[in-house]
C-alpha positions as CSV (number, residue, x, y, z in Angstrom):
1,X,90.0,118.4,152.9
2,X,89.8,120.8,150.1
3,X,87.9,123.2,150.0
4,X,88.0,123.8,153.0
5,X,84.4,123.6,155.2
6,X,83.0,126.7,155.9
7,X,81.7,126.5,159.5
8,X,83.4,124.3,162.3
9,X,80.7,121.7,162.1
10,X,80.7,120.4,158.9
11,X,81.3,116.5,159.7
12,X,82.6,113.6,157.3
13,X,82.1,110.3,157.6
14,X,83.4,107.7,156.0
15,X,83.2,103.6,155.8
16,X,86.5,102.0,155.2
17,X,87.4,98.1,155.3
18,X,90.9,97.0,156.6
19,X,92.4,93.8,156.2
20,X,93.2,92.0,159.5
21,X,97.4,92.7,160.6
22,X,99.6,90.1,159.5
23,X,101.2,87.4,162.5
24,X,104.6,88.1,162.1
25,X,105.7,88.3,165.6
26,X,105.4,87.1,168.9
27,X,103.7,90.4,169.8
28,X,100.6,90.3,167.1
29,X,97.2,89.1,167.7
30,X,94.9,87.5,164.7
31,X,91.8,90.2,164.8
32,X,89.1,87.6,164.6
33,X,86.5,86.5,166.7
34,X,88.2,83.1,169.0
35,X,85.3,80.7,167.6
36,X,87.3,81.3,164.4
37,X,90.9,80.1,165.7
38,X,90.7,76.2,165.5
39,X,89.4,77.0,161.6
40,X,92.4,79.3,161.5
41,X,94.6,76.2,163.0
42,X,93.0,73.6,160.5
43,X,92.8,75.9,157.4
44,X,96.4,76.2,158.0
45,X,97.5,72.7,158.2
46,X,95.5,72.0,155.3
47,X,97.4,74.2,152.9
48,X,100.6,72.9,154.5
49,X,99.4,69.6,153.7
50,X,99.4,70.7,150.2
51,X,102.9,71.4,149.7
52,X,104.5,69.2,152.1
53,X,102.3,66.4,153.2
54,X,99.8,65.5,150.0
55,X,98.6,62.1,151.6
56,X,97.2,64.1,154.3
57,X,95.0,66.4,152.6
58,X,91.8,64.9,152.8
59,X,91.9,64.4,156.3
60,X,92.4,67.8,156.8
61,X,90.3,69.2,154.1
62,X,87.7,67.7,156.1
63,X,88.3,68.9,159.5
64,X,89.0,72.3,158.2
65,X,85.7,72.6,156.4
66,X,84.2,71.0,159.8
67,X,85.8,73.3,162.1
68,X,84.8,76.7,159.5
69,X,81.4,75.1,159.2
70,X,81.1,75.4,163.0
71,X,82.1,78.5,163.8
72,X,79.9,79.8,160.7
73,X,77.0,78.6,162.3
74,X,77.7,80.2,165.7
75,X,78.3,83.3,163.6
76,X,74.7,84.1,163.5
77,X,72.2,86.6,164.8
78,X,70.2,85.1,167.4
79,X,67.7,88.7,168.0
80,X,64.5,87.7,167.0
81,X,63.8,91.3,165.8
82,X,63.2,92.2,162.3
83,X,63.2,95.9,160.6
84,X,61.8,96.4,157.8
85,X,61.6,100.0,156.0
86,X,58.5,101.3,154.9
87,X,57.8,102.6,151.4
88,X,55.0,104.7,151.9
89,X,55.1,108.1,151.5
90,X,54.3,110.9,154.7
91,X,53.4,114.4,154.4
């Protein structure tokens, strides 16, 4: 950090966003939720199916938009609790 702070607590904070870590061996785990894995499976196969099986690819293009369409919908909030921010203004 430049300059540097002047008092020991000075804090930063920062978002970032990280791509998930490529499969490429035995000892790598996909960093996804498991709902998303038979998507993962049938996503896969589909776009094998394009290069190397073409009569397959509707079959598959269906079950792959079946098995993301599922685990989508589990993908959801189920709090029924709402925030909503208030515009008013408090002296």
């Amino acid at each position: 950090m430049w300059p540097t702070p002047d008092n020991s607590t000075d804090q930063v904070i920062f978002d970032r966003l990280v791509r998930m870590d490529d499969a490429d061996s035995a000892t790598n785990t996909m960093q996804m939720p498991f709902r998303f894995y038979p998507a993962l499976a049938a996503g896969l196969a589909y776009y094998i199916a394009l290069k190397k099986a073409p009569n397959r690819i509707q079959v598959l293009k269906g079950l792959y938009e079946e098995e993301m369409d599922r685990a989508m919908t589990e993908d959801r909030d189920r709090a029924n609790l709402t925030i909503t921010p208030g515009f008013g203004y408090f002296r």
